[in-house]
N, C-alpha and C positions, 0 to 999 in steps of 0.2 A: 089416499090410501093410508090405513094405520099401518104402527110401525111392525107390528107382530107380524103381518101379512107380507111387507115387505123382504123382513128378514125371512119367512118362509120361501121369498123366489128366489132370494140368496143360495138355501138350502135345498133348496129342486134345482139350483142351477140353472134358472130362467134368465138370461141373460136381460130382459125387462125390469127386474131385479134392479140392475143401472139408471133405467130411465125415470123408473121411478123414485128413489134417491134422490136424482137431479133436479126432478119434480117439485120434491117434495123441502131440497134442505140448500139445492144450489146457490140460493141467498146470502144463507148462516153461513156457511163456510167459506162462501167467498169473502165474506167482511172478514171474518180470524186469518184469510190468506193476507188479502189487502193491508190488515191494521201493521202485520207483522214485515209483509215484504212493501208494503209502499210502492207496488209495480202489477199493475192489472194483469200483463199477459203473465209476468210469473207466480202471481197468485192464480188463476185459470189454470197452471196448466197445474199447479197446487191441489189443488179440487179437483182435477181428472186423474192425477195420481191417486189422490184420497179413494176416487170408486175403484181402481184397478187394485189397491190394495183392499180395500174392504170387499171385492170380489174372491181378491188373494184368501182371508183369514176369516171368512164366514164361510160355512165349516172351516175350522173345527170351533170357533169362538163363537158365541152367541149373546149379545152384547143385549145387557139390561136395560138399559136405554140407549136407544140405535143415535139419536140425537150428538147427545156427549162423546158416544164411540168416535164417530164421521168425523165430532168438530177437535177429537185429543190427536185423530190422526194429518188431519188436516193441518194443526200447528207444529204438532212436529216434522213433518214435511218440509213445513214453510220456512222453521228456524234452521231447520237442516241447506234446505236451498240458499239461506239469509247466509248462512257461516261459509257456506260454497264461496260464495258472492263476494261475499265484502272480506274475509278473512283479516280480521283485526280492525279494518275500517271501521269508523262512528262514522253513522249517516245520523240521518234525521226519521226516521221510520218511528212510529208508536212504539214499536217493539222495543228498539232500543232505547228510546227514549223513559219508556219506564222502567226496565235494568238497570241505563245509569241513574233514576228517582229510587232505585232499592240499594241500589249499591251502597249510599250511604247507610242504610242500616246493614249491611253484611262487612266494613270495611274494607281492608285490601284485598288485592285480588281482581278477580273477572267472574262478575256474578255467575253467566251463563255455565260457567264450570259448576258451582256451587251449586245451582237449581240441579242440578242432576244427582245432587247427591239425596238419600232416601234421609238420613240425618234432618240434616236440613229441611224436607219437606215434613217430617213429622212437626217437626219443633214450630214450622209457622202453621200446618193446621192446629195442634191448641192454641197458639194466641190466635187463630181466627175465630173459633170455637169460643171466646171468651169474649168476641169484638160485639157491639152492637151488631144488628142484622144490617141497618144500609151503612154501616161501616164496613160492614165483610164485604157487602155486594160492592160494593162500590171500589172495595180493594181488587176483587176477584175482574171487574171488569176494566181495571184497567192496569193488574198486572197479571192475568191471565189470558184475556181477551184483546190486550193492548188496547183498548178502547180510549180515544182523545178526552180529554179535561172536557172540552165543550159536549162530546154524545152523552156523556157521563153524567154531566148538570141535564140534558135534554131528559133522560130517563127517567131520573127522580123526581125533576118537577124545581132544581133548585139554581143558583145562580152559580158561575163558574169558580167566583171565589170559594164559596162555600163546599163544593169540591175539592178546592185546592188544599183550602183549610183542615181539610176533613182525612183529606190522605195524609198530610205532610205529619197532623196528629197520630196518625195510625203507624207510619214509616217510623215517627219518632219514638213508640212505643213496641213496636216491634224488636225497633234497635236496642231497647233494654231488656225486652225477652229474651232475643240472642246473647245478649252479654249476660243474664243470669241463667242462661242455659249455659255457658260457658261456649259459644260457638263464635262469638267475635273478637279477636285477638287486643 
């Protein structure tokens, strides 16, 4: 089922509206639950949240691509449940594991405060806006998506190092954007 028709059952209140959702994107979001909580049933119940609130906020929101809406809410969810959970703990989870790989470009602090700030998110979409394209994708998927070093090389087509390489250059150049934006102390 396309997504427009989707979001239409949303909007009639056709409670199938769910089923097809589930249908249709249960996979994708369950990877962005997974990447970020590293725990199957609480990333599942991440993704049944996700339809109870995209039930919640379709009307009055009508989301331009139903895709992205499902998977922004679906991580926020999941980082929310993550901060429940471990509160201050470092685990090993994707998630955090690529916070503390940012951290060194944002210096002191606790990134995860910092990502919420709107500052901050402008400032790293222009330098993404300037990055090569599988530089950006490759940033976006494994500090948006938390996605691992190795799915990362499996997508592109390239070798793990090469990933490694390819971020640690982009972290490292980011870190100087921030400090000539004036936002790293």
């Amino acid at each position: 089922m396309e997504d427009n028709e989707i979001i239409a059952l949303y909007q009639s209140r056709d409670e199938s509206a769910i089923k097809q959702t589930a249908a249709k994107y249960s996979g994708y979001l369950t990877k962005i639950a997974l990447n970020v909580l590293g725990n199957f049933e609480d990333g599942e119940e991440c993704v049944n949240d996700t339809y109870f609130k995209a039930w919640n906020t379709i009307p009055p929101n009508i989301p331009a691509v139903l895709k992205h809406y499902l998977g922004k809410i679906t991580r926020e969810l999941s980082i929310d449940r993550l901060r429940k959970k471990t509160s201050k703990k470092r685990g090993g989870t994707e998630y955090e594991l690529s916070l503390d790989e940012l951290g060194e470009c944002a210096g002191a602090g606790d990134v995860s405060e910092h990502a919420e700030l709107s500052e901050l998110v402008e400032i790293i979409e222009r330098f993404l806006r300037r990055c090569r394209d599988d530089e950006r994708d490759m940033f976006v998927c494994r500090y948006y998506f938390c996605d691992s070093i190795r799915e990362i090389a499996g997508y592109f087509g390239v070798n793990v190092s090469k990933v490694k390489n390819t971020l640690f250059r982009v972290r490292k150049e980011l870190k100087k954007h921030l400090e000539s934006e004036g936002y790293v102390i």
